[in-house]
N, C-alpha and C positions, 0 to 999 in steps of 0.2 A: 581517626584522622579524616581530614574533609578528603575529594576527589583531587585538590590540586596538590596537596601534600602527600597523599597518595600516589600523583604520578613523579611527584620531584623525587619521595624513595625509589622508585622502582628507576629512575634515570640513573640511580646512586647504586642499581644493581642488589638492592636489598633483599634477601631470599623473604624476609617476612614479610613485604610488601609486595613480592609475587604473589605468596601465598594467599593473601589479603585482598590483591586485585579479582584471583579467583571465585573468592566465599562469594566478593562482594557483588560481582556481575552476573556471574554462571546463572543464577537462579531467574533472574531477567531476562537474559539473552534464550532460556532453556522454554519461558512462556512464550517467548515472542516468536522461535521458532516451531511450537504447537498451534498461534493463532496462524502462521503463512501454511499451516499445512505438512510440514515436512516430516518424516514417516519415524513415528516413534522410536523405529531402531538406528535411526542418524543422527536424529537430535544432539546426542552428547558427541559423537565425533565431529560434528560441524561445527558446534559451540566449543569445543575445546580447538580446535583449529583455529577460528576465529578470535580466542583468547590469546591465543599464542602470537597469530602474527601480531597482533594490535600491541602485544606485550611488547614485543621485540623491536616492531615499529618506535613505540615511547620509548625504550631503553639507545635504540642508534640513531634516534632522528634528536635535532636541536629544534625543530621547529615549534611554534609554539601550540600549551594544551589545548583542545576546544573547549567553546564554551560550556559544551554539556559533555560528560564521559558518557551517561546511560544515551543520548539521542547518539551519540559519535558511533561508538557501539551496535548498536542497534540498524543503522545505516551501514556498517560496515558489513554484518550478518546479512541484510539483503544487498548487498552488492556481491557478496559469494554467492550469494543463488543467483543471483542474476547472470553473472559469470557464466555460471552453470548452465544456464540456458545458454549461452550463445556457444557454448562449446559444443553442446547437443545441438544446436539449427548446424552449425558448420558440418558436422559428426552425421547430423543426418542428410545433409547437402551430398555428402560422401558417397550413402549408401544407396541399394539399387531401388527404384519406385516399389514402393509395396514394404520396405522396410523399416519404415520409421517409425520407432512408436511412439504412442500417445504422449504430451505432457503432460507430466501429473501436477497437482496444485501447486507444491514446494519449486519445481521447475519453471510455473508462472510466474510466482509470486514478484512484484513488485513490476511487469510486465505489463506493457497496455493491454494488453487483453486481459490482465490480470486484473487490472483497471475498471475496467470495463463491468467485469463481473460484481465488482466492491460499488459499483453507482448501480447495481440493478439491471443494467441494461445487457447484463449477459446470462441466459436462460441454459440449463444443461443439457438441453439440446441446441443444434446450430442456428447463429443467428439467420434472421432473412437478411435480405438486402438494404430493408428499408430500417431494423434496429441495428444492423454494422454500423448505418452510417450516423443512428444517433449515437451509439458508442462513439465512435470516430468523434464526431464533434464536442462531446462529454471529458474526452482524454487531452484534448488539441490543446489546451490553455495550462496544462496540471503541471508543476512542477516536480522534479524527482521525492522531493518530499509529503508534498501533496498527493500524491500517487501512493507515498508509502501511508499516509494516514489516511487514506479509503482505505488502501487494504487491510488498517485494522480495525477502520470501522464496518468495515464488509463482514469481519469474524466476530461481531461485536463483542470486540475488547473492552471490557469497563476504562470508561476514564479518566480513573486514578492510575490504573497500570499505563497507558499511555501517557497521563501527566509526568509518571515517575521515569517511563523510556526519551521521553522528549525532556526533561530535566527543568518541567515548567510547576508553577503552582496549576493546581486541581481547578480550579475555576477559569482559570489563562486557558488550560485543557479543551475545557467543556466548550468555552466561547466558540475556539478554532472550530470543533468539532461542526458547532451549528452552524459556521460560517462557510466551511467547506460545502455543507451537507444543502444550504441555500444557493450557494453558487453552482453544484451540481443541479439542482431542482431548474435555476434561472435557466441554463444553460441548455437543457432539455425543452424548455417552453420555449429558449427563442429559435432552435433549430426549427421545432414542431410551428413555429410562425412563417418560415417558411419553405414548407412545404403546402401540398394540394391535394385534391381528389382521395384518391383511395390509399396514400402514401398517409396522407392526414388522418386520414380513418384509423389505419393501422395504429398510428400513435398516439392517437386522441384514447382508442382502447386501450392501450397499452403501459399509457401514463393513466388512466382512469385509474387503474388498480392499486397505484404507489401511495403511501402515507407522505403528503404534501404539506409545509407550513402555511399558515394562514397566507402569504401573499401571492407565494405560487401555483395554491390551491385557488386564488380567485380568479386569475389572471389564465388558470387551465378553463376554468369555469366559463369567462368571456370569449376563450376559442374554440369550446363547443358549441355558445349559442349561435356566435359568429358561423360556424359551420351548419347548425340547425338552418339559420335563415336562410342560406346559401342554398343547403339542399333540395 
């Protein structure tokens, strides 16, 4: 059965159509939780959590299905981690200076700094002052969703698996993919337009190293020379 006759059983409380909702997403939700990171021995408790209430949710709510189960899904899985972070900032707001420990990637995940890291602009070691604030300016405009599809193109997720999480055709997929992935690129060049002096420098080298599409690779090109003449 398709996804919406699948959720209208499970509103009808059909045990085969639980069991069915399970086959049918687990294996999706179990990748998508290995691209965000999250530590091989959680995987299946967070994903069977995440099935459950979503189940329960369709079975007592009237409202109506989304348009896509796999993208609905999928969004619901990073909003538990999300969650999770903000339980751990408060949890560590708690504890005494010196206590708090690190976040790990799965507690980033879908996080601006998480963000951050999926456009490049976050190095494993700490940012300086002057690539915080390209991140900054890289994240400012992302939508909750745009945010979740850097972070899968951060982990480079083929594709097809994100066409099938987003519940679009493969090519619809790929489009977004490049259109995000340019609007990161613009967004980076017009910050770096304005700035100056050694702050320029920084990012002139720093975006040097990136694989740029043809127009944001020319338009880098013209704020080099711009800056050669200058110097």
């Amino acid at each position: 059965m398709g996804d919406a006759a699948l959720l209208a059983a499970l509103r009808c409380e059909d045990e085969g159509a639980l069991r069915e909702f399970y086959l049918r997403f687990r294996p999706m939700l179990l990748r998508a939780a290995g691209r965000l990171d999250v530590d091989p021995g959680d995987r299946d408790a967070l994903v069977d959590d995440c099935l459950t209430d979503v189940a329960v949710h369709f079975i007592t709510s009237t409202a109506p299905p989304p348009r896509s189960l796999p993208a609905y899904l999928t969004r619901s899985l990073r909003n538990r981690l999300l969650n999770g972070v903000r339980a751990r900032a408060r949890a560590d707001r708690r504890d005494p200076p010196g206590k708090q420990a690190e976040s790990s990637e799965a507690e980033l995940a879908g996080s601006s700094q998480y963000a951050r890291r999926s456009s490049g602009a976050l190095e494993a070691t700490p940012l300086s002052p002057v690539l915080e604030r390209l991140a900054n300016a890289l994240v400012r405009d992302l939508s909750a969703d745009e945010r979740l599809l850097a972070a899968w193109m951060s982990h480079c997720a083929p594709p097809r698996d994100i066409a099938a999480w987003l519940g679009i055709a493969y090519k619809a997929a790929a489009k977004r993919i490049e259109r995000l992935r340019e609007r990161l690129q613009l967004a980076a060049l017009r910050h770096l337009e304005t700035t100056d002096g050694e702050e320029r420098r920084e990012l002139l080298t720093f975006l040097g190293r990136a694989s740029l599409g043809a127009g944001p690779a020319a338009r880098l090109a013209t704020v080099r020379d711009v800056a050669k003449e200058t110097a």
